[in-house]
BAMARZA-567430 format. One record per residue (C-alpha): x negated, y, z negated; residue number from 0. Coordinates in pm, 1 decimal. Layout:
N
X,Y,Z,NUM
...
//
This chain:
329
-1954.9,930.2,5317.2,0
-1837.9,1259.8,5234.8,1
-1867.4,1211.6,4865.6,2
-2221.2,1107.7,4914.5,3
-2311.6,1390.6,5133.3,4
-2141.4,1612.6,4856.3,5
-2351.5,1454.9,4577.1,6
-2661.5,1446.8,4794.5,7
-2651.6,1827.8,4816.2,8
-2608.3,1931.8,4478.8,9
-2895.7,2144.4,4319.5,10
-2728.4,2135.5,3993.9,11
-2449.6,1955.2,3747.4,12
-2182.5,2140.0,3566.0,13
-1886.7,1972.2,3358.9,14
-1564.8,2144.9,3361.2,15
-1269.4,2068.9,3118.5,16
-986.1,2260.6,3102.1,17
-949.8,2424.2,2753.4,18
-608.3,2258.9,2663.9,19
-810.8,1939.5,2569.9,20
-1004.9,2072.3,2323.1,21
-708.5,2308.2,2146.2,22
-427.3,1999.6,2126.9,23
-329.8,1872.6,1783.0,24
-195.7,1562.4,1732.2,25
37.6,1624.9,1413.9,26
229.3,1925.2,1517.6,27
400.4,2142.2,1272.9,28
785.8,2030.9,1239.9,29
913.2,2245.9,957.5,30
734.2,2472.3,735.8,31
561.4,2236.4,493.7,32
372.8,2055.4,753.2,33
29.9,2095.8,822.4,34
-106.1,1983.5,1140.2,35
-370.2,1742.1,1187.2,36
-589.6,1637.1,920.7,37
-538.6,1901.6,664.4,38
-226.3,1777.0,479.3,39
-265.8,1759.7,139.0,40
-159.1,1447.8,-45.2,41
38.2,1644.5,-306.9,42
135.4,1956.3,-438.5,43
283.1,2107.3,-723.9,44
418.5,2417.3,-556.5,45
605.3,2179.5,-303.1,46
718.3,1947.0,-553.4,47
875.4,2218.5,-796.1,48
965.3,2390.2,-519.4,49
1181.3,2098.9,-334.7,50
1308.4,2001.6,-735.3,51
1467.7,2375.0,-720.4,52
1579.6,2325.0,-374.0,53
1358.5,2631.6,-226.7,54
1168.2,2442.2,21.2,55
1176.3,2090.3,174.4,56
992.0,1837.3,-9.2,57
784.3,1572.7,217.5,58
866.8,1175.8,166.8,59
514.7,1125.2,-5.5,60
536.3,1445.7,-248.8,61
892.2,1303.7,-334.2,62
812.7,947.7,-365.3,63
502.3,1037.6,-565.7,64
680.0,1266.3,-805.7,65
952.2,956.0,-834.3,66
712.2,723.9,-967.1,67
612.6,958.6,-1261.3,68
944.4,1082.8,-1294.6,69
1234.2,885.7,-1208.2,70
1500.9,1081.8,-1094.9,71
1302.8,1319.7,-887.9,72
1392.6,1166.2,-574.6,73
1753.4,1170.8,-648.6,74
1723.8,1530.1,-761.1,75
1592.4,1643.8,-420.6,76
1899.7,1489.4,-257.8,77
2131.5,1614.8,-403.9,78
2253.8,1305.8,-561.6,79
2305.6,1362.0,-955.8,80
2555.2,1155.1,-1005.1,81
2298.0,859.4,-974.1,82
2080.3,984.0,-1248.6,83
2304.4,843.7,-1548.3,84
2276.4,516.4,-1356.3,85
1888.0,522.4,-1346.6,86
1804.8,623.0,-1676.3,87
2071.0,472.0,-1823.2,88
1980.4,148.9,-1702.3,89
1598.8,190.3,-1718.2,90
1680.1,268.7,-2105.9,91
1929.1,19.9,-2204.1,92
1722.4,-249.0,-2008.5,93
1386.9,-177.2,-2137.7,94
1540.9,-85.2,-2475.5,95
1708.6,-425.4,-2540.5,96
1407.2,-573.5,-2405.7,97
1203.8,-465.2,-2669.4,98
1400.0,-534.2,-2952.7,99
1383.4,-894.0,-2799.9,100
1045.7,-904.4,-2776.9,101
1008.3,-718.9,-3105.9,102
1224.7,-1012.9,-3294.9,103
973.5,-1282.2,-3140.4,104
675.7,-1096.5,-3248.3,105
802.6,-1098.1,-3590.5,106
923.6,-1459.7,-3601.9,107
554.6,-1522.1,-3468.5,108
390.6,-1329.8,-3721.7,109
577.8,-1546.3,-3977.2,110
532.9,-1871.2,-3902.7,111
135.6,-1743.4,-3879.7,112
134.1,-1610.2,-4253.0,113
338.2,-1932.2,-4323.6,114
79.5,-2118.1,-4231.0,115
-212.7,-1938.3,-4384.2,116
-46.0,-1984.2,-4698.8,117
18.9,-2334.4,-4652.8,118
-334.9,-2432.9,-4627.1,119
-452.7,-2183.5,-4908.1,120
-188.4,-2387.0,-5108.5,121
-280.5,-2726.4,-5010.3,122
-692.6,-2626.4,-5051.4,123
-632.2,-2564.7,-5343.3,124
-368.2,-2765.1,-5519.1,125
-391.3,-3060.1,-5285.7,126
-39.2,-3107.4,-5245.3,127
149.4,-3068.2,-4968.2,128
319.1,-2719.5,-4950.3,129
683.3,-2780.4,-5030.2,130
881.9,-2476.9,-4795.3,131
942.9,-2508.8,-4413.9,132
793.2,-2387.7,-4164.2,133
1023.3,-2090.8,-3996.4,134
1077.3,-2114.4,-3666.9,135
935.3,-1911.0,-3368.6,136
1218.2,-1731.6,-3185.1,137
1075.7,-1843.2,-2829.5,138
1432.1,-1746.8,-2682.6,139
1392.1,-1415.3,-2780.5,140
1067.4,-1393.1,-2601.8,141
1247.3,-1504.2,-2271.9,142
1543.7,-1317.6,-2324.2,143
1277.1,-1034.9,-2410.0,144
1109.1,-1085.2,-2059.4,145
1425.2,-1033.0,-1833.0,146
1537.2,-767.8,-1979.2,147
1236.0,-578.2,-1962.9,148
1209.8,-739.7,-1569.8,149
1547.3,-568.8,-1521.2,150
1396.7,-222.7,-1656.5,151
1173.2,-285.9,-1359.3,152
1397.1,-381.4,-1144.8,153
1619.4,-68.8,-1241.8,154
1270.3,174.6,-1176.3,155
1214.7,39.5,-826.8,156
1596.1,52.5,-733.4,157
1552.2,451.1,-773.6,158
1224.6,437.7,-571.8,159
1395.9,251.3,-300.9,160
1710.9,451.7,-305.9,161
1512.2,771.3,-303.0,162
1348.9,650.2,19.8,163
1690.0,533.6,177.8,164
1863.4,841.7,158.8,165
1572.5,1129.4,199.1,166
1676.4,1339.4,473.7,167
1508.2,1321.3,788.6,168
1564.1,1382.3,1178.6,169
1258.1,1168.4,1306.2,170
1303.6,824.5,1333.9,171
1113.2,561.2,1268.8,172
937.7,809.8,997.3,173
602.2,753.3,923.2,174
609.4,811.1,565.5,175
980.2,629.8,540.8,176
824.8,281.8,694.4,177
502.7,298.5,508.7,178
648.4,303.1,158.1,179
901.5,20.3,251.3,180
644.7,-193.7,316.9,181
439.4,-40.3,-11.8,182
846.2,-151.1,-185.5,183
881.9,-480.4,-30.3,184
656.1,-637.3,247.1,185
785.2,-681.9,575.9,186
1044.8,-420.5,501.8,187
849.1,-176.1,739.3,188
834.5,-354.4,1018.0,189
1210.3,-441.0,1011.4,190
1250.8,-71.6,1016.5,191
1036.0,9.5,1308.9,192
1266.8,-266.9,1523.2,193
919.7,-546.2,1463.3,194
1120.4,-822.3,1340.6,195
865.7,-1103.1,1452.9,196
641.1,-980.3,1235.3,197
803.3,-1038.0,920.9,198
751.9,-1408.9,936.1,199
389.4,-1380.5,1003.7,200
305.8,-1111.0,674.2,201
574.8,-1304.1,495.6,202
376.0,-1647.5,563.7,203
-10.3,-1516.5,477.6,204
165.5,-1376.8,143.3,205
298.5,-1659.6,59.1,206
18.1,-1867.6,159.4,207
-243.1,-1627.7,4.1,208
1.1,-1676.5,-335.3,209
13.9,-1993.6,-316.2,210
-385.8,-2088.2,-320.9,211
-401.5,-1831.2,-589.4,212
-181.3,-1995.4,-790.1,213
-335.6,-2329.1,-732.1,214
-726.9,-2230.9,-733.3,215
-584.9,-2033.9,-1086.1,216
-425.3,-2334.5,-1234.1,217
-714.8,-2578.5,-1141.4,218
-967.5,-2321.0,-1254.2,219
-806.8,-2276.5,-1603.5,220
-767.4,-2697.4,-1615.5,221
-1163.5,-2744.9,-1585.5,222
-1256.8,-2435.1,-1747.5,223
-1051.1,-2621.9,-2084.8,224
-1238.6,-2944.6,-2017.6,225
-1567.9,-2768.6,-2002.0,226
-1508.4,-2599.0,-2340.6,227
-1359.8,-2934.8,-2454.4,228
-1710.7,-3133.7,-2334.5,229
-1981.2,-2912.7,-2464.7,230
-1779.2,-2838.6,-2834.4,231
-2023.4,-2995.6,-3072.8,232
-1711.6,-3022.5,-3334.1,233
-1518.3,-3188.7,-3089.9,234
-1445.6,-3576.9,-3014.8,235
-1405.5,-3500.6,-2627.3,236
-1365.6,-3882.9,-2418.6,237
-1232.6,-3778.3,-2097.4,238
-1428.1,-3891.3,-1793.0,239
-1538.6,-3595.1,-1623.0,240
-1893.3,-3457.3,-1777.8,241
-1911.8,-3091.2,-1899.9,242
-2129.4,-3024.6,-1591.3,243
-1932.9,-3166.2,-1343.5,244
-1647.4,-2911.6,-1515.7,245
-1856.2,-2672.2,-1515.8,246
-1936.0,-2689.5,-1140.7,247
-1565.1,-2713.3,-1014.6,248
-1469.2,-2461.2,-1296.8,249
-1705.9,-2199.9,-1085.9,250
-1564.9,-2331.9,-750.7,251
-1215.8,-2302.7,-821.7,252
-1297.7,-1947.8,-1005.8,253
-1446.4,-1830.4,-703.1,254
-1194.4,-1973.9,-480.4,255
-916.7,-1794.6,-671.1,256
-1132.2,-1448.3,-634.6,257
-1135.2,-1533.8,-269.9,258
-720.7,-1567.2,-273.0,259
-655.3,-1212.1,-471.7,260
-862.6,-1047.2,-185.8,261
-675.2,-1198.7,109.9,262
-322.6,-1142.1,-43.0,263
-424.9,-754.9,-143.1,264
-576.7,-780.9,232.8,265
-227.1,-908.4,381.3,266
-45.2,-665.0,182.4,267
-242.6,-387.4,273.3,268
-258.9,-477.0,627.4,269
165.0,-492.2,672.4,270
150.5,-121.0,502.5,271
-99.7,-14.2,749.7,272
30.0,-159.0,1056.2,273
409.3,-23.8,973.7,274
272.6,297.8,930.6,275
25.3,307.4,1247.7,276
324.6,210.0,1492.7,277
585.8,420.0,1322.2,278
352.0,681.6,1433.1,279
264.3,488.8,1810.9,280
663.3,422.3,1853.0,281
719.5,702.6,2077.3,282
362.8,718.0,2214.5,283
420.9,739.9,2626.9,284
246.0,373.6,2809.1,285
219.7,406.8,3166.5,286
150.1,105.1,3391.3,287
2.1,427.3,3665.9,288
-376.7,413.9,3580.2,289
-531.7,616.4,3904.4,290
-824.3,815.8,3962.8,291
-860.1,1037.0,4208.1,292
-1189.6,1193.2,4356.5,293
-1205.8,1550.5,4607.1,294
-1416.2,1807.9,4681.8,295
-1335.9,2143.9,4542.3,296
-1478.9,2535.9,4519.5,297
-1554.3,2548.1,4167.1,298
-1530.4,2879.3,4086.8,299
-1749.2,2997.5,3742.3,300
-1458.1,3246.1,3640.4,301
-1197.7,2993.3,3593.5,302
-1042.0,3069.6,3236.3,303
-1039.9,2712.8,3193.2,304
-1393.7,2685.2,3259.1,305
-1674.9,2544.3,2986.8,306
-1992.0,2712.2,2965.3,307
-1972.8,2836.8,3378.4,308
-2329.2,2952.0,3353.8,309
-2543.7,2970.6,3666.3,310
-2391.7,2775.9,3955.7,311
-2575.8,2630.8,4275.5,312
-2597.1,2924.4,4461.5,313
-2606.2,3201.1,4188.4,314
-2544.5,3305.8,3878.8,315
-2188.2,3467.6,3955.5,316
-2157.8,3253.2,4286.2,317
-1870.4,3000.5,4364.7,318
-1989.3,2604.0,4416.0,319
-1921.1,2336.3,4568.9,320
-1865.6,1996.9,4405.8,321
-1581.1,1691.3,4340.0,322
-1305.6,1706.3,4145.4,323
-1208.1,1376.5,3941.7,324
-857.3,1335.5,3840.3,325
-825.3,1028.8,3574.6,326
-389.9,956.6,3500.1,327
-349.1,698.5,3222.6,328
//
């Protein structure tokens, strides 16, 4: 009764807020390269050369950044030099090895090709069969070739990883830390923010996602050959599906296998979001008190926490009366 009886009486409606909501930030300043709220810039050279030369502190992104142009930057900024022979000496020899591997099957390829060029200029024209051997193409170079240059790779990511381990940092879980674990290796976010549950379920619509990609590819490829086979003019093609009905499933399956490099880039992206978003919620305070509380109060115009006091209901400098609402979450 009283509340309508307040209500009922009032000439006018005025909205007060006190001015701390409006002034709060969100991403306070922690050290002196932060930037609060939205205003953080993604990277900068004057931080980066500046946390390489050990003037200022670097941030986890400017680091991580630099470290995937440069390796060794991360590993610089912490001090730990003694790991730098180990990354570039490994990157090197690995990738270095590699591509003399893969350099010997290109050339054993390139031989057997001319071989056979001149094998069938030399039977064109003579009519004989060409009397050499074919060489052979050095296919175990090519693999050998492949995991070398895989463990180059592997050696690059290693000094992303460790750069990311052992950055410096009082805050935990850290934002930028459990985003680019999950950017490293999926599910390796949420293990850090104490989510284990999740893992299984990212882990599951990856592999899943992989798994009809690498079907819908291999099926796509299959009728896309039988298509080309069918509708060659040159060709003696006797296989019982029609070039139409391969060309039909060809476009299914190719669309299909669109479909699956979407929803794994989807699933991937969504674990990096979601380790970063509750890094940030972890210590976010959830109260089970939701109240609200209505009173009447004198609302005075000159309160310094007052918006826009204007005129109120009995003069332009005079106090009024009216509720107060007091909303706990």
């Amino acid at each position: 009764m009283l509340v309508v009886c307040l209500t009922g009486t009032t000439l006018t409606c005025h909205a007060q807020f006190k001015e701390k909501a409006f002034t709060q930030t969100y991403n306070e300043k922690t050290d002196s390269t932060a930037v609060a709220d939205t205003a953080d810039k993604l990277f900068s050279f004057k931080e980066y050369f500046g946390g390489l030369s050990h003037k200022n502190t670097m941030k986890i992104g400017t680091m991580f950044a630099g470290s995937v142009f440069l390796p060794g930057t991360a590993q610089i900024y912490n001090k730990d030099y003694w790991k730098l022979p180990i990354v570039y000496g490994g990157i090197g020899a690995f990738a270095g090895t590699g591509g003399y591997y893969m350099h010997r099957y290109t050339k054993s390829k390139k031989a057997y090709e001319n071989f056979m060029s001149e094998k069938s200029a030399f039977e064109t024209e003579t009519g004989i069969p060409y009397p050499h051997v074919a060489p052979e193409i050095d296919y175990r170079s090519r693999t050998t070739g492949a995991w070398l240059l895989a463990g180059a790779g592997l050696m690059y990511w290693g000094s992303l990883m460790d750069g990311i381990v052992c950055y410096e940092s009082n805050k935990y879980p850290h934002p930028g830390r459990a985003t680019l674990y999950s950017a490293l290796l999926p599910g390796l976010g949420q293990i850090y923010n104490g989510e284990l549950y999740k893992v299984p379920i990212y882990w599951g619509g990856l592999m899943v996602s992989i798994h009809c990609l690498t079907l819908y590819d291999t099926n796509y490829k299959r009728f896309k050959r039988i298509h080309n086979e069918a509708t060659n003019p040159d060709g003696n093609y006797t296989g019982p599906v029609s070039g139409e009905t391969a060309k039909w499933y060809r476009d299914v399956y190719r669309r299909y296998r669109d479909y699956s490099i979407v929803a794994t880039a989807l699933v991937y992206l969504l674990q990096v979001i979601d380790a970063n978003v509750f890094a940030y919620m972890h210590g976010f305070e959830v109260s089970d008190d939701i109240t609200m509380n209505i009173e009447p109060a004198v609302i005075a115009p000159d309160n310094t926490y007052a918006m826009n006091p204007g005129a109120g209901a009995f003069g332009p400098e005079q106090n009024a009366l009216g509720l107060r609402v007091g909303i706990r979450f």
